[in-house]
N, C-alpha and C positions, 0 to 999 in steps of 0.2 A: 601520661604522655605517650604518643605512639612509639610502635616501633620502628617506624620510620624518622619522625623527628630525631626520636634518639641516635638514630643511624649518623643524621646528617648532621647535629653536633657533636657527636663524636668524631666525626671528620674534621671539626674547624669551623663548619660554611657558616657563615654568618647571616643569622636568623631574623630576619627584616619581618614584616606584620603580613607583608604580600607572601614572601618566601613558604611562611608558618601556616597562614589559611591552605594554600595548595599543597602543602604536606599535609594537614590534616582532614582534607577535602580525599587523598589518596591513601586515607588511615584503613584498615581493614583485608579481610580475608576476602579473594574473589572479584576483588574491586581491577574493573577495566575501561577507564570509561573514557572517553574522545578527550582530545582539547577543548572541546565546545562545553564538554561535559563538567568537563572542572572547573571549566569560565564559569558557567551559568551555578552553581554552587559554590564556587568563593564568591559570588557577588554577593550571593545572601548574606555571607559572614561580614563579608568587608566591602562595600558598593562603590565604592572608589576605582577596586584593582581593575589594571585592563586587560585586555583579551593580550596583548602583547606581553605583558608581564606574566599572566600565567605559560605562553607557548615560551617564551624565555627561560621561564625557570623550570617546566618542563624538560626543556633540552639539556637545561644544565644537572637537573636531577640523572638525565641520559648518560650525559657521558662523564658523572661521578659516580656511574654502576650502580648506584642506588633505584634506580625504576629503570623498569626492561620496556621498550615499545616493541608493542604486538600488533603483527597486522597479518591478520587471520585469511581475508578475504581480499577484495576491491572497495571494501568499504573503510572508512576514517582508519587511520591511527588508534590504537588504544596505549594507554600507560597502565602497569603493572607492578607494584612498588611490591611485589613478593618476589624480589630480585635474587634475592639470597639464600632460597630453597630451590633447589632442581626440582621441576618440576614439567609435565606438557598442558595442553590447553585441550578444551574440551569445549564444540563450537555447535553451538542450534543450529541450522542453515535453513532454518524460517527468519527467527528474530533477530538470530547475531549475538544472543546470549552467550557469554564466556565462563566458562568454572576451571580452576586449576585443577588438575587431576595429580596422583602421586601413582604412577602404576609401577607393579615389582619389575625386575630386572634392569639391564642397563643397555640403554639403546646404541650407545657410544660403541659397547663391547661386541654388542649382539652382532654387527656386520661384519660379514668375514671379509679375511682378507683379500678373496678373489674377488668381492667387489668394492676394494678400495683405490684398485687401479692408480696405485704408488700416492696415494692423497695419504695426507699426516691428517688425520679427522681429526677434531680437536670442540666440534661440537655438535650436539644434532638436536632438530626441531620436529616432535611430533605432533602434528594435529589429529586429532578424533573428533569426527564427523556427527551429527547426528540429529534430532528432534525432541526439542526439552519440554517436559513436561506439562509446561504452560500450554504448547503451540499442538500437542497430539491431538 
């Protein structure tokens, strides 16, 4: 079982066949992929589910913390079910490839207080820029 399914019954949510493929469509390390992305591969699994039911239970994965939406660019939405490790994003800016990065230190602390200008930070988002290997 992943460890996001396990996530999401250990919460309670009740685990319908639609719910199950789109958790397991968002099973893995790295994984970012559109709405469209997780439509067109739960359908292989289940050809029934609709484009609605996956952006539904999408949102609902959102705001039970369980998958972060990323959006790196101008381009789509992505879902990231590595909710529960801190981590930043590391972005192609040919392809749009995404890899979670774990770099040391802590961003949160790093900023000083003279430019916090009376803000209670309470989170921070870094992106890292660059050209992946496929696109050099």
């Amino acid at each position: 079982m992943s460890d996001l399914l396990e996530r999401l019954r250990g919460r309670g949510w009740r685990m319908t066949a639609q719910r199950r493929v789109v958790a397991e469509v968002l099973d893995g390390d790295h994984v970012h992929l559109t709405a469209d992305e997780v439509h067109a591969r739960a359908v292989q699994k289940l050809p029934e589910i609709s484009r609605a039911t996956v952006y539904n239970t999408l949102g609902e994965m959102v705001s039970l913390g369980e998958v972060m939406e990323v959006s790196t660019d101008h381009r789509a939405k992505r879902y990231d079910p590595n909710a529960h490790r801190p981590h930043q994003h590391l972005v192609c800016a040919r392809c749009g490839a995404i890899r979670d990065v774990h770099p040391a230190g802590n961003p949160l602390k790093d900023l000083p207080d003279s430019e916090r200008f009376g803000f209670t930070v309470s989170d921070v988002e870094v992106t890292y820029r660059g050209i992946c290997p496929d696109c050099a």
